[in-house]
N, C-alpha and C positions, 0 to 999 in steps of 0.2 A: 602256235601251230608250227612243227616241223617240216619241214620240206628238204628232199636231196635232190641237188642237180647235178648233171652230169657235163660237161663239155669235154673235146678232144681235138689238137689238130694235129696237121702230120708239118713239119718243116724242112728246109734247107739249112737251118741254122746250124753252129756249131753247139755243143754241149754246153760247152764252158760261156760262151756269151749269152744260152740263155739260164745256165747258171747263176748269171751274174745278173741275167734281169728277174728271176725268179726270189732270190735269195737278199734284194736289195726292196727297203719299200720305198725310194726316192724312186726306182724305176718301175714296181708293181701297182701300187695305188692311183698314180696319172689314169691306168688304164680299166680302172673301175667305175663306170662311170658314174658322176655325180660326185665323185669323192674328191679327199683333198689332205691332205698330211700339218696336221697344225703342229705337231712335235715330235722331236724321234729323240727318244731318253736314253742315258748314257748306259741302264740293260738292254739295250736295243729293241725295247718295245717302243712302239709309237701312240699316240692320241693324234684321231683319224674323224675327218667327220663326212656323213656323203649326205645330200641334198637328190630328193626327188620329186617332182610333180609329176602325177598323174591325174589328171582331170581338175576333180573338184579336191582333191587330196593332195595336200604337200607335206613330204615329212622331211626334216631333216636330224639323224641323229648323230651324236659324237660320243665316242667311247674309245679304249684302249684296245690293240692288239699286237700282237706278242709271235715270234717264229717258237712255236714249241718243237720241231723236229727239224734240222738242216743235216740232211747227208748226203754229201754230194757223190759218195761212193756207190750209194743206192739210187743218185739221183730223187730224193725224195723229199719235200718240203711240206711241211703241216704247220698253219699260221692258223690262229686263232682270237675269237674279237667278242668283246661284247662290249653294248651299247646302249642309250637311253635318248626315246625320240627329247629334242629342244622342246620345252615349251607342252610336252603332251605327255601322255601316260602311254606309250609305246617304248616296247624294250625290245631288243634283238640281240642274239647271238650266232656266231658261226665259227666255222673250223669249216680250213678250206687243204685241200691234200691236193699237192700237185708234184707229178712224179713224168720224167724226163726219159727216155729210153730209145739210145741210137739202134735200129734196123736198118745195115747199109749204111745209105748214104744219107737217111732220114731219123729225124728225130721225132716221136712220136710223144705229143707231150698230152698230158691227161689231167684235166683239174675236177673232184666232188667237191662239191659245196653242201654242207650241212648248215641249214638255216633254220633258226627258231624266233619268230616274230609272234608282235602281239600288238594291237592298235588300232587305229584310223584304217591300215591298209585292207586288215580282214573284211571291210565292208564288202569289198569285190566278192568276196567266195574263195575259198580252196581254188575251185578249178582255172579260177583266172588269174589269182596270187600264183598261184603255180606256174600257170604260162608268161609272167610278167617277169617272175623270177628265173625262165629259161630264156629268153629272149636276154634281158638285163645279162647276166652270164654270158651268151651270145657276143652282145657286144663284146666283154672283157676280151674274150678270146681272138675276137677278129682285132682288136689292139694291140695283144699279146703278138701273135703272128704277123702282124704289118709291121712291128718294129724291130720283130727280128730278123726280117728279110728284110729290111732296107738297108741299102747300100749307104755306113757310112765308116768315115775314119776311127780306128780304135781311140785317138786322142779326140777326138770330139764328139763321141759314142754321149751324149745327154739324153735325160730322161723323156717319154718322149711327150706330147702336150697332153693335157689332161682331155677325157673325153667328156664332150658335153652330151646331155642324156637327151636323147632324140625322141621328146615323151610322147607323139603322136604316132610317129612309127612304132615305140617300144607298144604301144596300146594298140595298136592297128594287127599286127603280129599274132597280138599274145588273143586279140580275141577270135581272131582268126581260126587261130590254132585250136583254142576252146573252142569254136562255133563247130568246126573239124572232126575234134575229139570222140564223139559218140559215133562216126563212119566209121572213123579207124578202127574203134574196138571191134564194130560188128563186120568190116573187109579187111581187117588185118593191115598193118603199115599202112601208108599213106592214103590219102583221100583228095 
Protein backbone atom coordinates (compact mmCIF):
# COMPACT_ATOMS: atom_id res chain seq x y z
CA UNK A 1 0.00 0.00 0.00
CA UNK A 2 1.32 3.48 -0.95
CA UNK A 3 0.79 6.24 1.13
CA UNK A 4 2.27 10.19 0.81
CA UNK A 5 2.92 12.28 3.70
CA UNK A 6 3.18 15.59 3.92
CA UNK A 7 4.95 17.61 6.85
CA UNK A 8 6.36 21.27 7.01
CA UNK A 9 7.94 23.76 9.50
CA UNK A 10 8.90 27.15 9.26
CA UNK A 11 12.37 28.01 11.32
CA UNK A 12 15.00 30.38 12.71
CA UNK A 13 17.64 28.25 11.58
CA UNK A 14 20.25 29.13 9.07
CA UNK A 15 20.42 27.34 5.59
CA UNK A 16 23.59 26.11 5.78
CA UNK A 17 23.25 24.36 9.38
CA UNK A 18 20.18 22.86 8.41
CA UNK A 19 21.96 21.88 5.20
CA UNK A 20 24.15 20.09 7.07
CA UNK A 21 21.58 18.45 9.21
CA UNK A 22 19.55 17.51 6.11
CA UNK A 23 22.26 16.34 3.97
CA UNK A 24 24.16 14.23 6.89
CA UNK A 25 22.51 10.69 7.99
CA UNK A 26 24.59 10.75 11.35
CA UNK A 27 22.38 13.86 11.99
CA UNK A 28 18.93 12.93 9.92
CA UNK A 29 18.13 9.40 11.10
CA UNK A 30 18.46 10.05 15.24
CA UNK A 31 15.36 11.89 14.38
CA UNK A 32 13.32 9.18 12.79
CA UNK A 33 11.93 7.70 15.31
CA UNK A 34 12.59 4.10 16.11
CA UNK A 35 15.55 4.09 13.79
CA UNK A 36 19.18 3.63 14.13
CA UNK A 37 22.22 3.74 11.44
CA UNK A 38 24.01 0.42 11.64
CA UNK A 39 26.35 1.42 8.66
CA UNK A 40 27.20 4.36 6.43
CA UNK A 41 29.28 2.67 3.26
CA UNK A 42 32.04 4.41 1.65
CA UNK A 43 29.15 5.47 -1.59
CA UNK A 44 27.47 7.21 1.15
CA UNK A 45 24.61 5.02 1.42
CA UNK A 46 23.80 3.61 4.69
CA UNK A 47 22.00 0.30 6.10
CA UNK A 48 19.44 1.59 8.58
CA UNK A 49 17.21 -0.23 10.62
CA UNK A 50 14.06 1.33 12.59
CA UNK A 51 12.01 -0.72 15.40
CA UNK A 52 8.26 -0.06 16.10
CA UNK A 53 5.60 -1.37 18.44
CA UNK A 54 2.23 -0.58 18.06
CA UNK A 55 -0.05 -2.60 20.27
CA UNK A 56 -0.01 -6.11 19.44
CA UNK A 57 2.29 -5.48 16.45
CA UNK A 58 6.16 -5.12 16.43
CA UNK A 59 8.04 -4.63 13.39
CA UNK A 60 11.34 -4.07 12.93
CA UNK A 61 12.90 -3.56 9.54
CA UNK A 62 16.56 -3.09 8.11
CA UNK A 63 17.41 -2.02 4.62
CA UNK A 64 19.76 0.21 2.65
CA UNK A 65 19.18 3.90 1.76
CA UNK A 66 20.88 6.16 -0.40
CA UNK A 67 20.82 10.37 -1.03
CA UNK A 68 19.61 10.17 -4.69
CA UNK A 69 19.40 13.98 -5.13
CA UNK A 70 21.73 16.63 -2.95
CA UNK A 71 21.42 20.24 -4.19
CA UNK A 72 22.18 22.60 -2.10
CA UNK A 73 21.77 25.37 -4.83
CA UNK A 74 18.04 24.28 -5.02
CA UNK A 75 18.08 23.47 -1.37
CA UNK A 76 16.68 20.16 -2.28
CA UNK A 77 17.35 16.64 -0.98
CA UNK A 78 15.76 13.28 -2.16
CA UNK A 79 16.90 10.24 -0.01
CA UNK A 80 15.61 6.97 -0.68
CA UNK A 81 15.26 3.42 1.18
CA UNK A 82 14.08 0.10 0.97
CA UNK A 83 13.65 -2.43 3.26
CA UNK A 84 12.76 -6.01 4.61
CA UNK A 85 10.60 -6.43 8.03
CA UNK A 86 13.35 -8.89 10.49
CA UNK A 87 12.06 -11.96 10.87
CA UNK A 88 8.55 -11.41 8.74
CA UNK A 89 7.33 -11.04 5.24
CA UNK A 90 7.04 -7.33 5.41
CA UNK A 91 8.78 -4.97 2.89
CA UNK A 92 8.78 -1.31 2.79
CA UNK A 93 10.04 1.39 0.47
CA UNK A 94 10.23 5.13 0.46
CA UNK A 95 11.72 8.18 -1.03
CA UNK A 96 11.69 11.04 1.11
CA UNK A 97 12.05 14.84 -0.69
CA UNK A 98 12.88 17.61 1.54
CA UNK A 99 13.50 20.91 0.24
CA UNK A 100 14.73 24.05 2.31
CA UNK A 101 13.72 27.65 1.23
CA UNK A 102 14.77 31.07 3.14
CA UNK A 103 11.57 33.73 3.06
CA UNK A 104 13.13 36.57 5.10
CA UNK A 105 14.43 35.70 8.03
CA UNK A 106 12.79 32.17 7.99
CA UNK A 107 13.42 28.93 6.53
CA UNK A 108 10.73 27.14 5.45
CA UNK A 109 11.50 23.52 5.22
CA UNK A 110 9.14 20.82 3.56
CA UNK A 111 9.47 17.11 3.80
CA UNK A 112 6.99 14.28 1.33
CA UNK A 113 7.36 11.02 2.34
CA UNK A 114 6.47 8.35 -0.24
CA UNK A 115 5.76 5.13 1.42
CA UNK A 116 5.05 1.70 0.16
CA UNK A 117 4.61 -0.99 2.99
CA UNK A 118 3.27 -4.40 3.08
CA UNK A 119 2.89 -6.73 6.29
CA UNK A 120 1.78 -7.15 9.92
CA UNK A 121 1.02 -3.33 9.78
CA UNK A 122 -1.96 -3.38 7.22
CA UNK A 123 -3.91 -5.09 9.77
CA UNK A 124 -4.97 -1.58 11.07
CA UNK A 125 -6.65 -0.52 7.71
CA UNK A 126 -5.49 2.36 5.29
CA UNK A 127 -7.26 4.79 7.37
CA UNK A 128 -5.26 4.31 10.53
CA UNK A 129 -1.74 3.20 8.70
CA UNK A 130 -2.36 6.37 7.26
CA UNK A 131 -2.80 8.39 10.43
CA UNK A 132 -0.03 6.45 12.23
CA UNK A 133 2.13 7.26 9.42
CA UNK A 134 1.26 11.12 9.84
CA UNK A 135 1.71 11.35 13.37
CA UNK A 136 5.23 8.97 13.10
CA UNK A 137 6.42 11.99 10.29
CA UNK A 138 5.12 14.42 12.98
CA UNK A 139 7.49 13.38 15.37
CA UNK A 140 10.45 13.42 12.67
CA UNK A 141 9.69 16.95 12.16
CA UNK A 142 9.33 18.27 15.65
CA UNK A 143 13.06 16.57 16.08
CA UNK A 144 14.07 18.21 12.95
CA UNK A 145 13.20 21.70 14.18
CA UNK A 146 14.05 21.33 17.99
CA UNK A 147 17.65 20.61 16.96
CA UNK A 148 17.81 23.25 14.86
CA UNK A 149 16.84 25.81 17.08
CA UNK A 150 18.81 24.89 19.79
CA UNK A 151 21.38 26.84 21.00
CA UNK A 152 24.57 25.11 20.52
CA UNK A 153 28.46 25.78 19.69
CA UNK A 154 29.38 25.04 15.97
CA UNK A 155 32.46 22.85 17.43
CA UNK A 156 30.10 20.80 19.41
CA UNK A 157 27.08 20.95 17.03
CA UNK A 158 26.52 16.42 17.65
CA UNK A 159 23.87 14.63 16.30
CA UNK A 160 21.17 14.92 18.22
CA UNK A 161 19.63 11.75 20.51
CA UNK A 162 17.83 9.34 18.81
CA UNK A 163 14.08 9.51 19.30
CA UNK A 164 12.32 6.93 21.09
CA UNK A 165 8.80 6.11 19.41
CA UNK A 166 6.07 7.31 21.97
CA UNK A 167 3.77 4.11 20.69
CA UNK A 168 0.84 5.05 22.90
CA UNK A 169 0.68 8.49 22.07
CA UNK A 170 1.76 7.73 18.37
CA UNK A 171 -1.65 5.34 18.55
CA UNK A 172 -3.71 7.77 20.76
CA UNK A 173 -3.21 10.57 17.91
CA UNK A 174 -3.49 8.60 14.91
CA UNK A 175 -6.80 7.18 16.19
CA UNK A 176 -7.98 10.18 17.12
CA UNK A 177 -7.46 11.68 13.94
CA UNK A 178 -9.25 8.47 12.12
CA UNK A 179 -12.06 8.63 14.77
CA UNK A 180 -12.21 12.58 13.47
CA UNK A 181 -11.85 11.94 9.81
CA UNK A 182 -15.41 11.43 8.46
CA UNK A 183 -16.47 15.17 10.44
CA UNK A 184 -13.81 16.77 8.56
CA UNK A 185 -14.80 15.53 5.25
CA UNK A 186 -18.52 16.36 5.77
CA UNK A 187 -17.52 20.22 7.78
CA UNK A 188 -14.65 20.74 5.85
CA UNK A 189 -11.07 21.29 8.03
CA UNK A 190 -11.06 20.49 11.34
CA UNK A 191 -13.41 18.77 13.80
Amino acid sequence: MELVVKESFDTKADFKEAWKFFSNPEFIVPCIPGAEIREIKEDGSFEASVKLKLGAVSLNFVGNMKYEKLDEAQGLMVLSGEGKEKGGAGRAKANIEATLKEEGDVLKVSVIATVDISGKILQYGRGMFEQVAKQYFAQFSQCAKSYLEAEQSEEKKMPPEPVKVNALNLILKAFLAWLLSPFRRIFGGKA
